[in-house]
C-alpha positions as MATLAB code, in Angstrom:
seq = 'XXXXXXXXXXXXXXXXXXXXXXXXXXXXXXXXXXXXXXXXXXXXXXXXXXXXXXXXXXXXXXXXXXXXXXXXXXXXXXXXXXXXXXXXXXXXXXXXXXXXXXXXXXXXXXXXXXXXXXXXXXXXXXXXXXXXXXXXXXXXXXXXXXXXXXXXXXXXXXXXXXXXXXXXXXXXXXXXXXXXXXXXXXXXXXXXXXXXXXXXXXXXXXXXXXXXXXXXXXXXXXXXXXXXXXXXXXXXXXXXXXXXXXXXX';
ca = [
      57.680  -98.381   -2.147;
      57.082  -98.152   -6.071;
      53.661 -100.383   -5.819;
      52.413  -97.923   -2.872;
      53.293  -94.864   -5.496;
      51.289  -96.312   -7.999;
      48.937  -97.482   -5.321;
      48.526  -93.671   -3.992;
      48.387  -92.172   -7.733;
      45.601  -94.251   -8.842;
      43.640  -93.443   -5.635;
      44.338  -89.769   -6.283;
      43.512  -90.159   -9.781;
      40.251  -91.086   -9.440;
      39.284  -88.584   -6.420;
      37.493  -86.255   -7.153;
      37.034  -84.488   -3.404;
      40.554  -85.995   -1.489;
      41.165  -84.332    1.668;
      44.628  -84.329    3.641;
      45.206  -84.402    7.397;
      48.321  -83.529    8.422;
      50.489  -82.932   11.593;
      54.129  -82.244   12.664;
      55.678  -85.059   10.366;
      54.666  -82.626    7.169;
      56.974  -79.567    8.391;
      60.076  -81.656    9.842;
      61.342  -82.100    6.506;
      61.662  -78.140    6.471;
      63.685  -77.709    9.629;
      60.618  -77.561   11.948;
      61.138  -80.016   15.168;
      58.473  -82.184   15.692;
      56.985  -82.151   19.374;
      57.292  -86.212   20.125;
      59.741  -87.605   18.162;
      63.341  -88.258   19.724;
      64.930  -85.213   18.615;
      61.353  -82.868   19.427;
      60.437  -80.146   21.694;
      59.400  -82.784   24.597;
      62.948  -85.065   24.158;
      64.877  -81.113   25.563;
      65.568  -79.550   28.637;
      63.643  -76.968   30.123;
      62.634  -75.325   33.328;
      59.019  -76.816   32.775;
      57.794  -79.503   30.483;
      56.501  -77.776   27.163;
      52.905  -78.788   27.891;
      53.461  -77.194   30.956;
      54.492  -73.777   29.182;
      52.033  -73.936   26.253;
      49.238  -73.437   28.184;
      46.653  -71.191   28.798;
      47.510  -70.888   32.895;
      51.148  -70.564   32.111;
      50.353  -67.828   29.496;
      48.790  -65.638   31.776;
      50.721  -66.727   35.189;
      54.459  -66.179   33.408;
      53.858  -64.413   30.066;
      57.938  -63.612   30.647;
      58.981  -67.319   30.747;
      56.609  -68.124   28.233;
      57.445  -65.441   25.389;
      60.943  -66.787   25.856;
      59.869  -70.215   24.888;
      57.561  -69.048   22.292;
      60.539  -67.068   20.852;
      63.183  -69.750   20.377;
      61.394  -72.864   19.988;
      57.982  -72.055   18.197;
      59.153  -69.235   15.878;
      60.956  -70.447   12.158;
      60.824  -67.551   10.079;
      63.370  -68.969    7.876;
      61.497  -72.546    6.895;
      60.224  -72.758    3.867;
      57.374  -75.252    2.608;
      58.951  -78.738    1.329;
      57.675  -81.353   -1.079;
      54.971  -82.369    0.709;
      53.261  -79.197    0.906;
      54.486  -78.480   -2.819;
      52.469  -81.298   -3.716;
      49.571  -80.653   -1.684;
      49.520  -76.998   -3.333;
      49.360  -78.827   -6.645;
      46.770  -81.121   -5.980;
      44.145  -78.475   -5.001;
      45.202  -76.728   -8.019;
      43.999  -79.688  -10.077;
      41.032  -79.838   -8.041;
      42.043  -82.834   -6.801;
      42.430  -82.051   -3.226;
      39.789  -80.149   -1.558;
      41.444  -79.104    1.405;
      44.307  -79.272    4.119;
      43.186  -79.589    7.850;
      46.435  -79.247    9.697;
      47.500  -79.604   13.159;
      50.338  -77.385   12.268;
      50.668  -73.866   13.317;
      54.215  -72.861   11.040;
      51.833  -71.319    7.928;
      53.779  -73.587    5.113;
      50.606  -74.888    3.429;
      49.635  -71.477    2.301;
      53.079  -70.221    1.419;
      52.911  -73.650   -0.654;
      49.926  -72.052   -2.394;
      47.020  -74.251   -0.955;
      44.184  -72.221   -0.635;
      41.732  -74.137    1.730;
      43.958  -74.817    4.508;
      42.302  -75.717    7.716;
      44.015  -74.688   10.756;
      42.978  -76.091   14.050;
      45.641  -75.455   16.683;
      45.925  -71.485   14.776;
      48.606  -69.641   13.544;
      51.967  -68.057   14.317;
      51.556  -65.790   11.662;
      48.376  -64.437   13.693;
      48.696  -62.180   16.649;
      46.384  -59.820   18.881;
      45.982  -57.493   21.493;
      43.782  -58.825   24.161;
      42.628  -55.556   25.193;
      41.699  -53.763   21.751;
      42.236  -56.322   19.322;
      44.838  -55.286   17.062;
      46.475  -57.659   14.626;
      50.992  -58.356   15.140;
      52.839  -60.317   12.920;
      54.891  -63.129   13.782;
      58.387  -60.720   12.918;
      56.786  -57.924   15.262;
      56.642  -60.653   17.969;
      60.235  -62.462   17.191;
      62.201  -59.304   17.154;
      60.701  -57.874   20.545;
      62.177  -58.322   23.813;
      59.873  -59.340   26.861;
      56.513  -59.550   27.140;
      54.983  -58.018   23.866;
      52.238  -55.170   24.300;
      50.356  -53.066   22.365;
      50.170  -49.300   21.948;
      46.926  -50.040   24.200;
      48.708  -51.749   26.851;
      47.188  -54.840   26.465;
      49.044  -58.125   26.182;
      49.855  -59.586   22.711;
      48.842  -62.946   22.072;
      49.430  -65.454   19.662;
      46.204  -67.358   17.799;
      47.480  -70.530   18.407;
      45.473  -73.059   20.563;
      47.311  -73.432   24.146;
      47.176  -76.848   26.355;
      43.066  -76.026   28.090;
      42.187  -73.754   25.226;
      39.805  -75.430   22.675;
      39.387  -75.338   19.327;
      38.542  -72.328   17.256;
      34.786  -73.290   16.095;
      34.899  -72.248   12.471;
      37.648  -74.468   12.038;
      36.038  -77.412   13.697;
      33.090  -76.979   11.683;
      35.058  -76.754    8.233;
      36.795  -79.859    9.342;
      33.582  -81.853   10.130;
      32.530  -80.751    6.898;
      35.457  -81.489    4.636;
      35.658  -85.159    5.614;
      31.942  -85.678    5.273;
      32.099  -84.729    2.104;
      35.381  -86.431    1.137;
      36.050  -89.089   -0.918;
      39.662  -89.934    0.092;
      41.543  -89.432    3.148;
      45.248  -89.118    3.621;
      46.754  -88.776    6.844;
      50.542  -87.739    7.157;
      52.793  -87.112    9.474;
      50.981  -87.326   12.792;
      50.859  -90.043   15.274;
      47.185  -89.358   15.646;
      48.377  -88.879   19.256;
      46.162  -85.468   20.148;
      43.243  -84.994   20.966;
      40.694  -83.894   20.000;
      42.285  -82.913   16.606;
      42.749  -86.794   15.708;
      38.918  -87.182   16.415;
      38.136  -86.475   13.554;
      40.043  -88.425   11.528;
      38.837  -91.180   13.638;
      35.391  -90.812   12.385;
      35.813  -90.923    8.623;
      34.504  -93.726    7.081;
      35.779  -93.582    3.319;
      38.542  -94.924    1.581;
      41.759  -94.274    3.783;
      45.820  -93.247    3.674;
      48.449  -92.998    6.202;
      51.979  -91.828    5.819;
      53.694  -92.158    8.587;
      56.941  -93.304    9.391;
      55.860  -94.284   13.032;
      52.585  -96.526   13.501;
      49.162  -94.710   14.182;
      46.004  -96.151   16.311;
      44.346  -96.098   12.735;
      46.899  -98.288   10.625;
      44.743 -101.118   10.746;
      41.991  -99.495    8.958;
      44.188  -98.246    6.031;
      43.432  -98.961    2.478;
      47.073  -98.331    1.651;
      49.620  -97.430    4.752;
      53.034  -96.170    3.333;
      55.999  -95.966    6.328;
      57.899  -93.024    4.743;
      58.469  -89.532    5.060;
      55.969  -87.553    3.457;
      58.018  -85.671    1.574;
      59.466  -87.963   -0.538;
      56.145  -89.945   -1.190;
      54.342  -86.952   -2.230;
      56.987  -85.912   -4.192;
      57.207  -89.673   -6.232;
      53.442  -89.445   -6.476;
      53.367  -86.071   -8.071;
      55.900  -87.296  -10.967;
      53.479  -90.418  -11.234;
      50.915  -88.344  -11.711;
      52.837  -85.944  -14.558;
      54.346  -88.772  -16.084;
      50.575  -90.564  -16.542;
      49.369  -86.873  -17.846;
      52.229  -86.170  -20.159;
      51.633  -89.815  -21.355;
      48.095  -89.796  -21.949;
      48.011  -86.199  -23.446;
];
């Protein structure tokens, strides 16, 4: 574990555009279930199967039975962002890190402080009226009862990409763009599992990191593949890091 923190630092060190992709893995460590593992959304009982309820014809079939989902198994008001996206926040501060394309919907990167955060399945921290367009936030949803509407009358809905919704555009293009232009890659805390999200990662070309404590379809084309939680890696690579620049100062 101590050779792939060195191994990760000196990588990092000598980045100068790094990008991260993350996914579930990077918010379990603050309380946030992840969809596929053993203890996720997918292992529980339900009426329907999750995938079944997070999509777009469940949405607008049973907005009841899916606003009672939403409310007790997508909303965390209370997590707060963990070493991983501590460290992340820090590494775009030393312009290390050029931005954060996440699969992740919970809004920890930027209460981390990371500044280019790259959201591809949306927000919970986002939410409009359908009819007029008027912006909710995620405590106006939680605390409501029932289907949420606006003064309008239009039905409230979250910006967060449902099961046969695609991909917001913007976001797809600053993705594409990030990784074409990056130097480093690390991927943590995603099985590279959905698609298309894990598309892109699957085209990048440059020199490559996985953290993951479960094995990806990319592994074998790792430059360095650390099977740990993210948390505590990024966390022993950040004191590497302040150690080398309290040394060499």
């Amino acid at each position: 574990m101590n050779e792939s923190i060195q191994a990760l630092s000196a990588l990092l060190r000598a980045s100068r555009r790094a990008v991260f992709f993350g996914g579930a893995g990077v918010s379990t460590e603050s309380g946030i279930p992840d969809f596929r593992s053993t203890d996720g959304l997918y292992s529980q009982q339900w009426a329907y199967p999750p995938e079944t309820i997070l999509s777009h014809t469940f949405f607008q079939r049973s907005t009841a039975e899916f606003y009672r989902f939403y409310r007790q198994k997508m909303l965390f008001p209370d997590a707060k962002p963990n070493p991983a996206h501590q460290a992340l926040a820090k590494l775009e501060e030393r312009g290390i890190l050029a931005a954060v394309i996440t699969q992740n919907i919970d809004g920890l990167h930027q209460a981390a402080g990371s500044r280019h955060v790259i959201e591809l399945h949306g927000s919970v921290h986002r939410n409009h009226c359908v009819k007029c367009g008027k912006f909710f936030s995620m405590e106006e949803i939680l605390h409501g009862d029932g289907i949420p509407r606006c003064s309008c009358g239009g039905i409230i809905k979250p910006d967060v990409v449902l099961y046969e919704e695609q991909l917001p555009y913007d976001a797809i293009e600053d993705a594409v763009d990030a990784i074409a232009r990056a130097d480093l890659m690390i991927i943590g805390g995603t099985s590279l599992a959905v698609y298309p999200a894990a598309g892109f990662a699957a085209n990048y070309r440059g020199k490559l990191v996985i953290i993951n404590r479960s094995p990806t379809p990319m592994d074998a084309r790792a430059d360095l593949l650390i099977s740990a939680p993210i948390g505590q890696t990024m966390k022993a690579v950040m004191a590497c890091l302040e150690e080398d620049q309290t040394t060499n100062s």
